[in-house]
N, C-alpha and C positions, 0 to 999 in steps of 0.2 A: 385593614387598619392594623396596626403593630400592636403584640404585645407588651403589658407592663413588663414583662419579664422579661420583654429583647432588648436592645440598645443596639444602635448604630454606632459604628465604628467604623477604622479601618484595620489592615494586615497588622499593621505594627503594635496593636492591640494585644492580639492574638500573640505573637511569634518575634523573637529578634531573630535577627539577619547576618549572616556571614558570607561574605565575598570569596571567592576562592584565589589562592596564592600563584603568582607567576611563576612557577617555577623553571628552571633552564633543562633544555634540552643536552647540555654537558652530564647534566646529572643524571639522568638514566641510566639504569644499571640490566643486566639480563635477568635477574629476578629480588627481590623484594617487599616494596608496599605498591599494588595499583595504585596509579593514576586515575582520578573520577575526572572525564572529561565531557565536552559538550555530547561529544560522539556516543557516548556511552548510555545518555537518554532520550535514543528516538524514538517517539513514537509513546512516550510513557511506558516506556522500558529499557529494565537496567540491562545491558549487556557487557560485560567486561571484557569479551571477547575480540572486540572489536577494537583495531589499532591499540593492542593492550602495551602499554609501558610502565617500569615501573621507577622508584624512587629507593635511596637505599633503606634499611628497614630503620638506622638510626633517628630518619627523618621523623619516625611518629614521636617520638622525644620532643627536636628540634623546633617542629609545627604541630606542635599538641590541639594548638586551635582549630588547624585545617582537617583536623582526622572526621572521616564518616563513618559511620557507625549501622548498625542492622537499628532499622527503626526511626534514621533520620529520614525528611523529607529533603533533596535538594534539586532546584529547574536551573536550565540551560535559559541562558541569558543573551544572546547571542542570534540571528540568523539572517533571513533575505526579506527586504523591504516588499511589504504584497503578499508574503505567504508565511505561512503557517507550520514553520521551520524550524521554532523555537518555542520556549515555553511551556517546554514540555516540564511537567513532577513528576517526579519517584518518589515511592517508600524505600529505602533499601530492607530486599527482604532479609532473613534470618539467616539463612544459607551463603548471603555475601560476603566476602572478606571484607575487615577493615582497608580501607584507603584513605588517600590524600583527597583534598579537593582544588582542580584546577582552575585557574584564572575561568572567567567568566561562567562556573558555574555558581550558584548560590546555594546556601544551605539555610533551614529552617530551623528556630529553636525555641517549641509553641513554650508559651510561659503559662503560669500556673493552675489558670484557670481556661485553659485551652487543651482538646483533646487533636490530636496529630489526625487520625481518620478523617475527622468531621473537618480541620482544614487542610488536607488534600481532596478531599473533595470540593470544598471551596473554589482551590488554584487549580482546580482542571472544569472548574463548570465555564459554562457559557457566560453566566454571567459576570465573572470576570474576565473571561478569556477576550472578551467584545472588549472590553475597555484595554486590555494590555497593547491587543495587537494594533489597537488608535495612536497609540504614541509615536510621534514621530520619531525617528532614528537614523538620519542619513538617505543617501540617494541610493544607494543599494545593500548595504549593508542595515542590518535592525540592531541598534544594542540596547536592551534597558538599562536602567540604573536600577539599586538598591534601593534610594528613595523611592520610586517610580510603582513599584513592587508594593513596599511602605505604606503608602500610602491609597492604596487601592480600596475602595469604599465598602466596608461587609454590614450585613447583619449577624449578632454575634447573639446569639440564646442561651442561655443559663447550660454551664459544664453538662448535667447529668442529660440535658434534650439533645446537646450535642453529640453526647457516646450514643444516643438512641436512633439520631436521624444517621452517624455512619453506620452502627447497626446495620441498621433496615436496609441502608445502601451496599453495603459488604454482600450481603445475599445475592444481590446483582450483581455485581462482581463477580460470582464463584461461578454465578448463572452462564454470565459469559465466558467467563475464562474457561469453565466444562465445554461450552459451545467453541470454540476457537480450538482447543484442543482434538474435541471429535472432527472436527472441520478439516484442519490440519493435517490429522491422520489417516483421514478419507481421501485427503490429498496425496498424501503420500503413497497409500496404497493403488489406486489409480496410479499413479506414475509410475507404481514399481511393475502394476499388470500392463499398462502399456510397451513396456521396455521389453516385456517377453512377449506379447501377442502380436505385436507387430512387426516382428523380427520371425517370430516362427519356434521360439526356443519353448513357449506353452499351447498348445492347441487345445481349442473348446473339441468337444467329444464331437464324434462321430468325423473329424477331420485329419487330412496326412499328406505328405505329398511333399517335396521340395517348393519352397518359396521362389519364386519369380525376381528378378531385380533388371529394374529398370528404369532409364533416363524418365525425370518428372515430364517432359517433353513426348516421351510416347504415350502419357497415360491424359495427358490433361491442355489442351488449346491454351496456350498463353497470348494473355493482350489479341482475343482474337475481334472484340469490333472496338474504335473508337472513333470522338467525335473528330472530324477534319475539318476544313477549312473553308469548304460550303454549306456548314451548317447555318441557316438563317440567324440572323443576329437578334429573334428576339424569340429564338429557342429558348424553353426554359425548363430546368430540371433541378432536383437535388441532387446536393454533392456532397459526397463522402471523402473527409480530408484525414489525414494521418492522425491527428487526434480524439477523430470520433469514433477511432475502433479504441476497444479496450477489453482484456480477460474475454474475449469471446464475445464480443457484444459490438452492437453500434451504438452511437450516444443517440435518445428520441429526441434531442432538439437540431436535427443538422438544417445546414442552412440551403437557403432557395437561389438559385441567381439565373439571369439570361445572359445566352452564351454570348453577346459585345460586352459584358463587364463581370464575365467568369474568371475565376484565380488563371492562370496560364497552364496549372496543373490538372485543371479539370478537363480529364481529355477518355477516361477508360467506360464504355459501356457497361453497365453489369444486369447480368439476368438471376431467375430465380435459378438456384443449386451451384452458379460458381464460388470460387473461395477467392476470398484478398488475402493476400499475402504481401506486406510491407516490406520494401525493400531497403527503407533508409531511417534513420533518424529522425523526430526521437522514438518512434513506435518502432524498429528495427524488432523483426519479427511477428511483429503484431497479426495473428489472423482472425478471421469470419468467416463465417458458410454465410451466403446471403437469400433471405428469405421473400418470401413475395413481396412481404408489404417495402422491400427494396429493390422490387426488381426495377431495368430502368431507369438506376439511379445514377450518375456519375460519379467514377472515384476521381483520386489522386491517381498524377503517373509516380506517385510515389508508394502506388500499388503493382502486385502483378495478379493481374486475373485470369485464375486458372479453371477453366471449362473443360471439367473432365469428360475422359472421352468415350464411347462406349464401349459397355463391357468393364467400367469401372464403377468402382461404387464410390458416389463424392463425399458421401460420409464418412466413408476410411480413409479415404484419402485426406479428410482434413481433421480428422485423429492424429496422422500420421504426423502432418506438420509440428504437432507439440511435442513429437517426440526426442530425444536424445540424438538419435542416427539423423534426422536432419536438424536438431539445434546446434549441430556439433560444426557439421556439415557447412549451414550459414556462417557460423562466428570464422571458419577457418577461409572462405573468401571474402568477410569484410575486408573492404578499402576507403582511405581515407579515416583524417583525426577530427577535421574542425565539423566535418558533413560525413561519418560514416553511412558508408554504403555494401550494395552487392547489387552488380551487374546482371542484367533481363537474362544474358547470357549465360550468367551463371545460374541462375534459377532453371531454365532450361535444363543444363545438366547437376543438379541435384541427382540424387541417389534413390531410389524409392524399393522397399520389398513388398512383396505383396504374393496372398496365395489366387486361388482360382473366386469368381465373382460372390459363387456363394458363401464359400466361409469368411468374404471382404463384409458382407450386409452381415452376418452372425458377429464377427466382433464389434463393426461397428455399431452395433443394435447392443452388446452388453457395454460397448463404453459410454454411448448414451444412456443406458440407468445411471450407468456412473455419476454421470454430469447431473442425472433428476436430482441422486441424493445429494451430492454438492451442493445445489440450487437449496436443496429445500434448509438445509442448514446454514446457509447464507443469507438465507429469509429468516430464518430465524434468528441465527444472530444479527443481525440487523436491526430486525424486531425488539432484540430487547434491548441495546442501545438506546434508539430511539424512545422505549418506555422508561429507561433508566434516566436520559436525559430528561422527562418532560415531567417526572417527580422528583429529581434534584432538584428543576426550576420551581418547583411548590414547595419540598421541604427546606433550603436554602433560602426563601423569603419570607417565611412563616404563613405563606398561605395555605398549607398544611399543618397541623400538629399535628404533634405523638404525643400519648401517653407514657409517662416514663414512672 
């Protein structure tokens, strides 16, 4: 039951509305006032970095209105019918320069009894975001309106429960964005220790010796079983498609079929310890070590399945694929615009370094800690997302208070 003290409303309660100015492409100058464009908030985040242009400095005069400020909220209005493309808010932080605001972004301007926090957290919960992205907006293209925005349905709590419940939510925030941060830089450092162990330029102790290099072809069976053309037609297996690898992973729901009404790509055998290795669009690059509970499985021929060979270790081996020396290596035989690819052939002659079997299972055994502590901080941030979200959805509808 609602308190006396909340009322329903909607945005427009809250916040007036600014639309952002057309401005011409003539007008860009090499430096001056940013441009705040759609690009500039993916993801609920500012970057200026990105396709940055600018406007001449006279302009914040000219369009006093369109200026954005440290501390304004403004969402990208704009994106793909079906996803989740748009509607993104930002706060601009403090560190940001003044800028213009472009056509199809919007800007907020909470009114009196309205604190900015508590609606940004509003225009990025769920429970608005369900109703935004329901409006229709064209056959491929999404655009809201102003009104549309306007008029979006809230519960609005007396100012001082407001500054309390972003409060409480600001904590989560720091929580995560510490988490993301270490995350980050755990990433980065794995990348940087890969770029030397896998190359030979840092050796773990007790190791030495010149690195080895050789065609991926001598080290690892490509495409060596699939299915053919006698296979029974009421063969049945899982099948791994291009989109159910991701960051090192298979997706748990892949699908079932028998081989009379299997995709026509479902052709590669895989056992346990080969790797996939995507060879097209849109997963280009995408790999996996494949585990028991896949062995057996059928891939895509939009895979190459590599069965390393003996005397190799398939665990460095599919270290190795993330690294630089072969991401370099792929990007430089893609072919093709509308269906990028890289030919079986060329995967065979890939590049590969590598020292003797044992110091191959010693690195790959320290890049797998690696990956534990990634893991484990991607659980945890995850974790707290999900806790973050699921007391939004209580303090955002008052079935939580605070005490203020």
């Amino acid at each position: 039951m609602l308190s006396e003290e909340w009322r329903i409303g909607i945005i427009k309660d809250l916040a007036d509305t600014v639309m952002g100015y057309a401005f011409k492409s003539t007008d860009f100058v090499s430096d001056g006032v940013p441009l705040l464009r759609m690009g500039n908030l993916y993801q609920n985040t500012l970057d200026l970095r990105r396709d940055t242009v600018y406007l001449p400095k006279t302009y914040k005069d000219t369009y006093a209105r369109f200026i954005v400020r440290s501390g304004d909220l403004v969402m990208s209005m704009t994106g793909t019918m079906g996803k989740r493309d748009y509607g993104f808010t930002v706060q601009i932080p403090d560190s940001a320069p003044e800028s213009l605001l472009n056509q199809r972004v919007m800007k907020f301007v909470p009114k009196k009894e309205s604190n900015s926090e508590y609606l940004l957290n509003l225009l990025r919960s769920e429970i608005l975001l369900s109703k935004l992205y329901s409006f229709p907006g064209g056959t491929k293209q999404a655009n809201l309106s102003a009104k549309q925005v306007q008029d979006l349905p809230v519960l609005i709590p007396p100012l001082p429960e407001q500054k309390k419940i972003a409060q409480i939510l600001s904590t989560w925030d720091k929580a995560i964005t510490t988490t993301e941060q270490l995350l980050a830089n755990s990433q980065q450092q794995k990348k940087a220790l890969m770029q030397q162990l896998l190359t030979g330029k840092k050796r773990l102790q007790g190791f030495g010796g010149e690195f080895k290099r050789s065609y991926l072809s001598d080290l690892a069976k490509i495409d060596a079983k699939s299915l053919g053309n006698k296979t029974p037609t009421d063969f049945e297996f899982q099948y791994i498609s291009l989109s159910d690898v991701n960051a090192g992973r298979i997706a748990d729901n892949i699908e079932c079929h028998k081989f009379h009404n299997a995709p026509s790509r479902a052709r590669r055998i895989v056992s346990e310890g080969d790797i996939l290795l995507a060879t097209v669009r849109p997963n280009l690059q995408g790999f996996v070590k494949i585990t028991k509970e896949y062995s057996d499985c059928i891939a895509s021929t939009g895979f190459s399945v590599l069965s390393p060979k003996k005397g190799v270790c398939g665990s460095y081996l599919y270290h190795y694929l993330f690294g630089a020396h072969i991401t370099g290596q792929i990007n430089a035989l893609v072919v093709g615009t509308n269906y990028p690819a890289i030919n079986s052939s060329d995967v065979a002659g890939l590049l590969i370094y590598y020292p003797e079997y044992e110091e191959q299972e010693k690195i790959a055994e320290f890049l797998n800690n690696c990956d534990s502590t990634l893991s484990v901080l991607q659980q945890k941030l995850e974790g707290l997302k999900q806790e973050k979200k699921a007391l939004m959805q209580q303090l955002l509808t008052g079935k939580r208070r605070v005490k203020v």
